[in-house]
C-alpha positions as CSV (number, residue, x, y, z in Angstrom):
1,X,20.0,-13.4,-1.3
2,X,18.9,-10.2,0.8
3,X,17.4,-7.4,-1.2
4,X,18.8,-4.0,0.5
5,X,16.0,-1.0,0.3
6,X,15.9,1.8,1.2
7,X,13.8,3.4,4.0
8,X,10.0,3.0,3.6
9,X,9.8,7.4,4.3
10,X,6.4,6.3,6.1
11,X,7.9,4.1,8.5
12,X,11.3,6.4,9.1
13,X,9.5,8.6,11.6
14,X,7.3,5.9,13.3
15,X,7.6,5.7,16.9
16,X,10.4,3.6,18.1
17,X,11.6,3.4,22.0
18,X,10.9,5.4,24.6
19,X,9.7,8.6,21.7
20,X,6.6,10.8,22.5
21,X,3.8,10.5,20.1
22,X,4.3,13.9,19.1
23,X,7.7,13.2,18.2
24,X,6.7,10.6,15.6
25,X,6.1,11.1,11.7
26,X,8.4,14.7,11.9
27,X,9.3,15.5,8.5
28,X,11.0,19.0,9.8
29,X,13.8,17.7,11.3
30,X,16.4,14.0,11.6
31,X,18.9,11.8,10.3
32,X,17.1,10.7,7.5
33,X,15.5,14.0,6.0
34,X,17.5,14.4,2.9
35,X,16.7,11.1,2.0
36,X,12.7,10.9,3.0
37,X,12.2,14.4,1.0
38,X,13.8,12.8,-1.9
39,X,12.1,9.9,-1.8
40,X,8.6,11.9,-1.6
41,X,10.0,14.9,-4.1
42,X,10.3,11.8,-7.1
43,X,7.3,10.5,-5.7
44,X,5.4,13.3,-6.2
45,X,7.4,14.1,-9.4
46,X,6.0,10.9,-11.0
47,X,2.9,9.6,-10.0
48,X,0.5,11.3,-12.3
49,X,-2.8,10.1,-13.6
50,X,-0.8,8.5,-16.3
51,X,1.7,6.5,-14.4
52,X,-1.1,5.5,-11.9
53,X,-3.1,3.8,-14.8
54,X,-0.1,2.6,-16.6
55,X,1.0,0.7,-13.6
56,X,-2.4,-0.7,-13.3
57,X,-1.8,-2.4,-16.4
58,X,1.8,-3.5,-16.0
59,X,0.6,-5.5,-13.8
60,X,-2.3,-7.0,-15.6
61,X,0.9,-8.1,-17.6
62,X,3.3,-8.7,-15.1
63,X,2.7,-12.1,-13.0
64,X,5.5,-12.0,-10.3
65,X,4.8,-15.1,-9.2
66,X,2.6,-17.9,-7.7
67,X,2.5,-18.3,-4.1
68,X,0.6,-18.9,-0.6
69,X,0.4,-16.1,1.8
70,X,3.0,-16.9,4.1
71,X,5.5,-17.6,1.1
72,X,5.5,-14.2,0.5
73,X,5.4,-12.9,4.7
74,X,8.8,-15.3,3.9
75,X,9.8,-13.3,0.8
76,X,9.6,-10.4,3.6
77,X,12.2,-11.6,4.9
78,X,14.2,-10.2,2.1
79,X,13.1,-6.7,2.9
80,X,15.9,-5.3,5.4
81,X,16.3,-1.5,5.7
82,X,20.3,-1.5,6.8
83,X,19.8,2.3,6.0
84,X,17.8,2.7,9.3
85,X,19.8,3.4,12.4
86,X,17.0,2.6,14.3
87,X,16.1,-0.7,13.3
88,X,17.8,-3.8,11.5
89,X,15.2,-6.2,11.4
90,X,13.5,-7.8,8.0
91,X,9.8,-6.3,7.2
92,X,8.1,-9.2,8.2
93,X,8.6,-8.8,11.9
94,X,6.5,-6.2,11.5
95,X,4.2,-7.8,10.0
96,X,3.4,-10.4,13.0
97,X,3.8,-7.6,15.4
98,X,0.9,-5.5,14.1
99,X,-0.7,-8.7,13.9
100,X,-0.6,-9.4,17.7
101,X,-0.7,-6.5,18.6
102,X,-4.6,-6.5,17.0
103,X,-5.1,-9.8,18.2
104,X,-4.0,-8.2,22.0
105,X,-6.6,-5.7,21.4
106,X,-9.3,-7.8,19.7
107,X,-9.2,-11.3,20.9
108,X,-12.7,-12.3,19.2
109,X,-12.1,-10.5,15.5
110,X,-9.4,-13.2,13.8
111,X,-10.0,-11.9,10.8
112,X,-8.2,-8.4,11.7
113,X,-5.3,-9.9,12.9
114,X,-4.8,-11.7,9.6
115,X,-5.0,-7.9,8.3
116,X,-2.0,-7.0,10.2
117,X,-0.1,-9.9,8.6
118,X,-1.3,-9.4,5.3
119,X,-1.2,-5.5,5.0
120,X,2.5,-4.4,3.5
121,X,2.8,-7.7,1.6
122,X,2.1,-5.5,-1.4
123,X,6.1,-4.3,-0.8
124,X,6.8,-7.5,-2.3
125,X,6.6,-5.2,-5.0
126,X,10.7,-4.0,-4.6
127,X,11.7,-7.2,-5.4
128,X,9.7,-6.9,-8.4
129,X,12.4,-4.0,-9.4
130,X,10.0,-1.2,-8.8
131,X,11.8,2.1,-7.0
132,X,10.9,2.8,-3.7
133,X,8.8,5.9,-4.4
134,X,6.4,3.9,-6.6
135,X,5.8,1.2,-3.8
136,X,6.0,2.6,0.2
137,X,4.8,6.4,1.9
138,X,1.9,7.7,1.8
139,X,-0.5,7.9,-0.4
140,X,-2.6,10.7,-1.9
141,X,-5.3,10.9,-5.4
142,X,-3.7,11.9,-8.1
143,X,-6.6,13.7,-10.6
144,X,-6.6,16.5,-8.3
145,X,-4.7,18.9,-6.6
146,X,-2.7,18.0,-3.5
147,X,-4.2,19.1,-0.1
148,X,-2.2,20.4,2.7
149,X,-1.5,17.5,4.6
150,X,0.4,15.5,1.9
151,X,4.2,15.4,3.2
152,X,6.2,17.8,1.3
153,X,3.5,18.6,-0.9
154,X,4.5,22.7,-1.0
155,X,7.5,21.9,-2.3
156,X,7.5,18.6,-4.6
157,X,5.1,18.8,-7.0
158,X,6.2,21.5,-9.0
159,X,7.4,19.3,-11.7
160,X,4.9,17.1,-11.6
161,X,2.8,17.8,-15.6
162,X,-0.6,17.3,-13.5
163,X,0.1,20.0,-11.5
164,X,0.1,22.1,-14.6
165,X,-3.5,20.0,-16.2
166,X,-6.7,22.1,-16.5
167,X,-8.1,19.4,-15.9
168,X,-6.1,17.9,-12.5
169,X,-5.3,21.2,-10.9
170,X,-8.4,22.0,-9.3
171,X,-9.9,21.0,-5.8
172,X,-11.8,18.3,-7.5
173,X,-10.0,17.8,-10.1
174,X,-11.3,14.9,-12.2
175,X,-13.7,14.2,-9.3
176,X,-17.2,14.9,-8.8
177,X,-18.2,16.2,-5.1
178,X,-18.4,12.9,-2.6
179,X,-18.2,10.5,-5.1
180,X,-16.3,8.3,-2.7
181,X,-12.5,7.3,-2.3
182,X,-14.3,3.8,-4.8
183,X,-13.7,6.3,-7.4
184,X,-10.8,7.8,-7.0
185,X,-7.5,7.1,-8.5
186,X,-4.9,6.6,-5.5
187,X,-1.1,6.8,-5.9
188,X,0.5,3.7,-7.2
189,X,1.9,1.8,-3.9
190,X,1.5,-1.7,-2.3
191,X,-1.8,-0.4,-0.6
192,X,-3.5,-0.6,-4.0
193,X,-1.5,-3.9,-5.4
194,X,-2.5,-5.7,-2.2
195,X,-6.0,-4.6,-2.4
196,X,-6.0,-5.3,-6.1
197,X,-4.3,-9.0,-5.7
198,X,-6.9,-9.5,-2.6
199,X,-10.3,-8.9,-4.7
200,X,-8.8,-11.5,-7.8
201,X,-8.2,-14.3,-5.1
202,X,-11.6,-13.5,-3.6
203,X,-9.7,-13.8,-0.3
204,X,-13.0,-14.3,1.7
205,X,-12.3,-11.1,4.4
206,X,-15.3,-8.7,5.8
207,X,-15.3,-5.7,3.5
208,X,-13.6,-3.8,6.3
209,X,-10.5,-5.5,5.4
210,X,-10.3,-4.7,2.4
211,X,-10.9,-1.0,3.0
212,X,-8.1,-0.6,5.2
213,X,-5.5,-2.7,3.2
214,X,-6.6,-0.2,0.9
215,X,-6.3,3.3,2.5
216,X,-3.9,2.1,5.4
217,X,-1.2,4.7,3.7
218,X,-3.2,7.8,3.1
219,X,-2.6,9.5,6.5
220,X,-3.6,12.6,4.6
221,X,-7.2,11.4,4.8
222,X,-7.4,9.2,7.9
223,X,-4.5,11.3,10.1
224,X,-4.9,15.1,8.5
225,X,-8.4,15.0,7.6
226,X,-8.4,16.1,4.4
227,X,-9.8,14.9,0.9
228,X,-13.1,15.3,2.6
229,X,-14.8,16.7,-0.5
230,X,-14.3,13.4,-2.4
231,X,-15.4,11.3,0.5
232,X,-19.5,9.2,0.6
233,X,-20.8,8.4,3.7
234,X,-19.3,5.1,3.3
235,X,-16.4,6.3,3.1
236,X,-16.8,8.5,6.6
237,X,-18.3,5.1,7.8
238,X,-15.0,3.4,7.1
239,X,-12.6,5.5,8.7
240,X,-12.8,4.5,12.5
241,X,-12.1,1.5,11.2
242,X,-8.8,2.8,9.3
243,X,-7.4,4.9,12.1
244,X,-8.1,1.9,14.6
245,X,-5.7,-0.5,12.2
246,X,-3.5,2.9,12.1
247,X,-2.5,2.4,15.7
248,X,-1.4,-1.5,15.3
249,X,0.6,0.1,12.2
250,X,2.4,2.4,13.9
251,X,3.0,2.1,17.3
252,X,3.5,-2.6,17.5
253,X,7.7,-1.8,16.2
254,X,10.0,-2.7,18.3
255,X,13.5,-4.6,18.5
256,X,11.6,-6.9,21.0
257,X,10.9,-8.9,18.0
258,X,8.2,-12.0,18.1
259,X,8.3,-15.5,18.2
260,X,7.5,-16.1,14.8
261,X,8.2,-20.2,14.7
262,X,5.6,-19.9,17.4
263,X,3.1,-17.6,15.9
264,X,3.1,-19.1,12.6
265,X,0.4,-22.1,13.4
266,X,-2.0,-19.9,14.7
267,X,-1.5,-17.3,11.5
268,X,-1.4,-20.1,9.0
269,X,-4.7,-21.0,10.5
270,X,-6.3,-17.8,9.6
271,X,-4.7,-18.0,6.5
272,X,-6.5,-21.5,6.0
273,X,-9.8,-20.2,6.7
274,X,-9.9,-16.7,4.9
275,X,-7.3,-17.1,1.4
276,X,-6.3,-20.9,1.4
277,X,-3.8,-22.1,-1.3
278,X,-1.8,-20.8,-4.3
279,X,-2.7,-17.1,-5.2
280,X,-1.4,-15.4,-8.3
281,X,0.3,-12.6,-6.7
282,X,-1.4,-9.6,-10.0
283,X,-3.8,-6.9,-9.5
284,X,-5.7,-7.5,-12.8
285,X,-7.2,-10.7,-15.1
286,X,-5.3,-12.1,-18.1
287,X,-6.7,-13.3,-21.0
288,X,-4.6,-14.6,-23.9
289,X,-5.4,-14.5,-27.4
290,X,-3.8,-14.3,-31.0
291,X,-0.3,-12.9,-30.5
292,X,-2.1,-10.2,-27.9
293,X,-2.6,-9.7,-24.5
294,X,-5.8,-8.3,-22.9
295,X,-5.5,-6.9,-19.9
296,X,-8.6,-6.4,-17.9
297,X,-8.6,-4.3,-14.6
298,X,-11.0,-5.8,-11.9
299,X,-14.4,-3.6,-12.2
300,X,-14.4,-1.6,-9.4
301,X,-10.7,-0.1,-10.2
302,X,-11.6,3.5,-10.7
303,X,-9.5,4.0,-14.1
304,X,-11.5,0.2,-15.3
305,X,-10.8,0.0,-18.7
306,X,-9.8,-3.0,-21.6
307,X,-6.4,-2.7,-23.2
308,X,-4.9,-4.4,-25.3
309,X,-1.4,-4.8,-25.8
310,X,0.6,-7.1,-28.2
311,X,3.3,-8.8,-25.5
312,X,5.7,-11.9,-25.9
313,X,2.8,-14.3,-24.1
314,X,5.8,-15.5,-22.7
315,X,5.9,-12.9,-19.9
316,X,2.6,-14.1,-18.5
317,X,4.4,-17.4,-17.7
């Protein structure tokens, strides 16, 4: 059974074709605007400090499922946007095309091509039943006011309750001065989940990886340049690396689609060496006990924090 979805509104203004650069990511004008700015205007209606840690420990309680890697590059296979004029192919094309296209670029670093197969698997999440705004586009902190850069973002938030907060209206927010993006609480999307369900795995990838699984989606840091403030040097240390997997992301999609019977040895090799086996596809730990559920994020989650919840243990199942 095919899941339709709607457009990821990140990947809607991607280049495609023969497009100039500069003609990419245009939220002004297109076919699709009415239906990007609504996607972003519920997005930024919604994902509040509250949401953002609520969905945190949904899926502390919410196993989808138990799975290898490339079952769920397969389950991407369910992911067709038939909304998109432009292309009509399932996600996990893309998927092997940023991954050669790193591995084109950077023959001797294997474990960045794995990143380009392994970095929207998070959107696994819409078949999961989340809404679209909740899992694709880009990201942005909540805690804090928006910046300029964020798409849409002087015209969508005004019915978001944060924007109204004492204490989340402000430059910094609920943020000290460069206390690095490790603290900060990010939009709920598949960058986190993925990032999340990679650290519980231990997937055994240079820290690099992780970082721009991460923060692949917050263009308003790596592409506009803001959120400075909040950024540590580590963070500033980081962000070549982010903008180089940015150009994979972006500019690999194409309707010359790739091989993938013929690919698929080499990836399931690098998925041998760096996450082997059955992962269980949840951002946080379980632990069961009498007639509860304790859900507890991993530590370095910036909202960290035990909760517990009585839930049918059934659901963990």
């Amino acid at each position: 059974m095919k899941v339709l979805v709607g457009p990821d509104p990140s990947e809607i203004y991607r280049p495609e074709g023969n497009k100039n650069k500069e003609d990419f990511r245009n939220y002004t004008s297109g076919p699709h605007q009415d239906r990007v700015y609504n996607t972003y205007k519920l997005m930024h209606t919604y994902q509040t400090v509250d949401f953002v840690r609520r969905k945190h420990v949904e899926f502390g309680g919410f196993s989808y499922k138990k799975m290898t890697v490339m079952e769920a590059v397969d389950l991407l296979d369910e992911l067709v946007d038939e909304s998109d004029p432009d292309v009509d192919f399932p996600n996990s094309f893309h998927a092997f095309q940023t991954a050669e296209g790193i591995r084109k670029a950077h023959p001797d670093k294997d474990w960045f091509h794995l990143v380009g197969l392994l970095h929207d698997l998070g959107k696994i999440l819409v078949l999961a039943g989340e809404p679209q705004w909740a899992v694709v586009g880009d990201t942005f902190p909540v805690g804090c006011r928006p910046q300029k850069s964020v798409v849409f973002g002087d015209s969508t938030f005004q019915d978001n309750p944060d924007a109204k907060d004492p204490r989340y209206c402000t430059e910094y927010g609920m943020y000290e001065p460069h206390c690095g993006l490790e603290k900060v609480l990010m939009s709920w999307g598949h960058d986190e989940y993925m990032y999340q369900m990679m650290k519980f795995n231990k997937f055994s990838l240079p820290p690099e990886a992780f970082y721009m699984i991460r923060f692949h989606s917050f263009y308003p840091w790596h592409t506009g340049g803001d959120y400075q403030h909040l950024c540590s040097t580590h963070d500033l240390n980081m962000l070549p690396w982010v903008q180089e997997f940015n150009k994979f992301d972006l500019y690999t999609k194409s309707e010359d689609l790739p091989d993938v019977t013929e690919l698929r040895p080499y990836y399931q090799g690098l998925i041998d060496k760096y996450c082997p086996g059955i992962h269980c596809w949840l951002p946080m730990e379980l632990e069961e006990g009498n007639g509860t559920s304790t859900l507890l994020l991993m530590s370095d989650c910036p909202v960290a924090m035990k909760i517990e919840l009585t839930l049918p243990l059934s659901i963990f199942s």
